[in-house]
N, C-alpha and C positions, 0 to 999 in steps of 0.2 A: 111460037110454041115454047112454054118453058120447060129446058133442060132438065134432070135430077137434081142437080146439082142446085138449081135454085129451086123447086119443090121440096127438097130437103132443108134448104133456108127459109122456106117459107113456115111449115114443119116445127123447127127452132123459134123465131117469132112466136109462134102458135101455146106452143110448149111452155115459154117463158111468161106470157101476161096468163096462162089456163094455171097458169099455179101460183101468178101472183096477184091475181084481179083483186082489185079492193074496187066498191061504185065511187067514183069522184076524186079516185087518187090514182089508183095504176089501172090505165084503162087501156094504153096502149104496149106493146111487147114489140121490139126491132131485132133484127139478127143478119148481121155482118159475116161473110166471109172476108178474109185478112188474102194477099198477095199469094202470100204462100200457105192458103188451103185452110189455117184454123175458123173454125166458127167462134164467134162473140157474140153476145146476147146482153139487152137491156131491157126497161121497162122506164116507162116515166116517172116523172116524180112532181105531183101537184104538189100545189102548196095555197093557201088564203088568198093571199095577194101573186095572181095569176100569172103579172110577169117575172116570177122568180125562180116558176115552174122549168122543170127541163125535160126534155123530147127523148124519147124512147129511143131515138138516133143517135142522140148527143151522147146519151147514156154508153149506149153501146159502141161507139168511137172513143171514147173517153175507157174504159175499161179494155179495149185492144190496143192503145197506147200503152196505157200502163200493162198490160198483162203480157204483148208479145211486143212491145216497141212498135214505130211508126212504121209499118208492113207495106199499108197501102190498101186501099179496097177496092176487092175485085167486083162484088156483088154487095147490095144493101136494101133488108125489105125491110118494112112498119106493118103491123096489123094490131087492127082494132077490135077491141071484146067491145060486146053488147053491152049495154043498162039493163036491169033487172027488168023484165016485161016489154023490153024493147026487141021487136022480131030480128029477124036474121040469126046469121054467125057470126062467128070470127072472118075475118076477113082484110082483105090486103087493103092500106090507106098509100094515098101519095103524101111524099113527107111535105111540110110547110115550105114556107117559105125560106124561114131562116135557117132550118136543117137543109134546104137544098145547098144554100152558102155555104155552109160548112162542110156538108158532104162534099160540091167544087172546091173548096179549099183543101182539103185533105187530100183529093185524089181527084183531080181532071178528066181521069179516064174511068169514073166509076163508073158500074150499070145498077138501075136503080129498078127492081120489079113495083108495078105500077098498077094500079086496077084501071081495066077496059069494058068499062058500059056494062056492066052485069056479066061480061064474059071474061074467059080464064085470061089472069094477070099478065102482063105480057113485061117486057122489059125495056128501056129507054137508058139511054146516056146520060150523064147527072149534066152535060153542058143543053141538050135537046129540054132538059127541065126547067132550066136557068138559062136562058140566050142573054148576049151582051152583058155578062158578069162583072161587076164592078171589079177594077182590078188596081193594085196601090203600086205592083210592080216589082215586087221583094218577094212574091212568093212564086211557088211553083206554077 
């Protein structure tokens, strides 16, 4: 069952791609809470050549460095806006692959809100999303 606390992050997410959707460029909206309590928010940012593109996560980890220093995250959701004429809502996405590494890299002990089968999002450990994580041994 999710807490306030992430209903409010999910909330933010929400907030963030509902007022920046563009169809084919910011599609998804992320929102971070930091260690110590502040919320961050991103949105992605397509680009032509697809892998240049960067993640609604990456976004919003990247703008919590810079904005409050490396904090640490406690919570971290992604949701997805619709396509024009495509059914549904807004709704929670699991981050990729590569946002899942960086989220383990940044914070070990994150919790990541997660979509469960058509029912209310629930939460997962960023290590239980990523098993046997590559590891080089220099980081946290």
């Amino acid at each position: 069952m999710l807490s306030k606390k992430d209903k409010e992050l999910i909330a933010a997410a929400t907030d963030a791609i509902s007022s920046r959707y563009r169809n084919d460029w910011q599609e998804v909206g992320a929102a971070m809470r930091t260690r110590d309590g502040r919320i961050v928010t991103g949105v992605n940012i397509d680009a032509y050549i697809g892998r240049i593109a960067v993640c609604a996560e990456a976004i919003a980890i990247g703008r919590a460095i810079t904005e409050t220093g490396d904090k640490g995250i406690e919570t971290i959701v992604a949701v997805r806006h619709p396509k024009p004429g495509e059914p549904g809502k807004i709704a929670v996405v699991s981050p990729c692959g590569i946002c899942r590494e960086l989220i383990h890299d940044y914070d070990a002990k994150a919790r990541v809100i997660v979509p469960n089968n058509g029912k209310e999002p629930t939460v997962a450990k960023i290590g239980e999303l990523l098993p046997n994580k590559y590891w080089r041994g220099n980081k946290k």
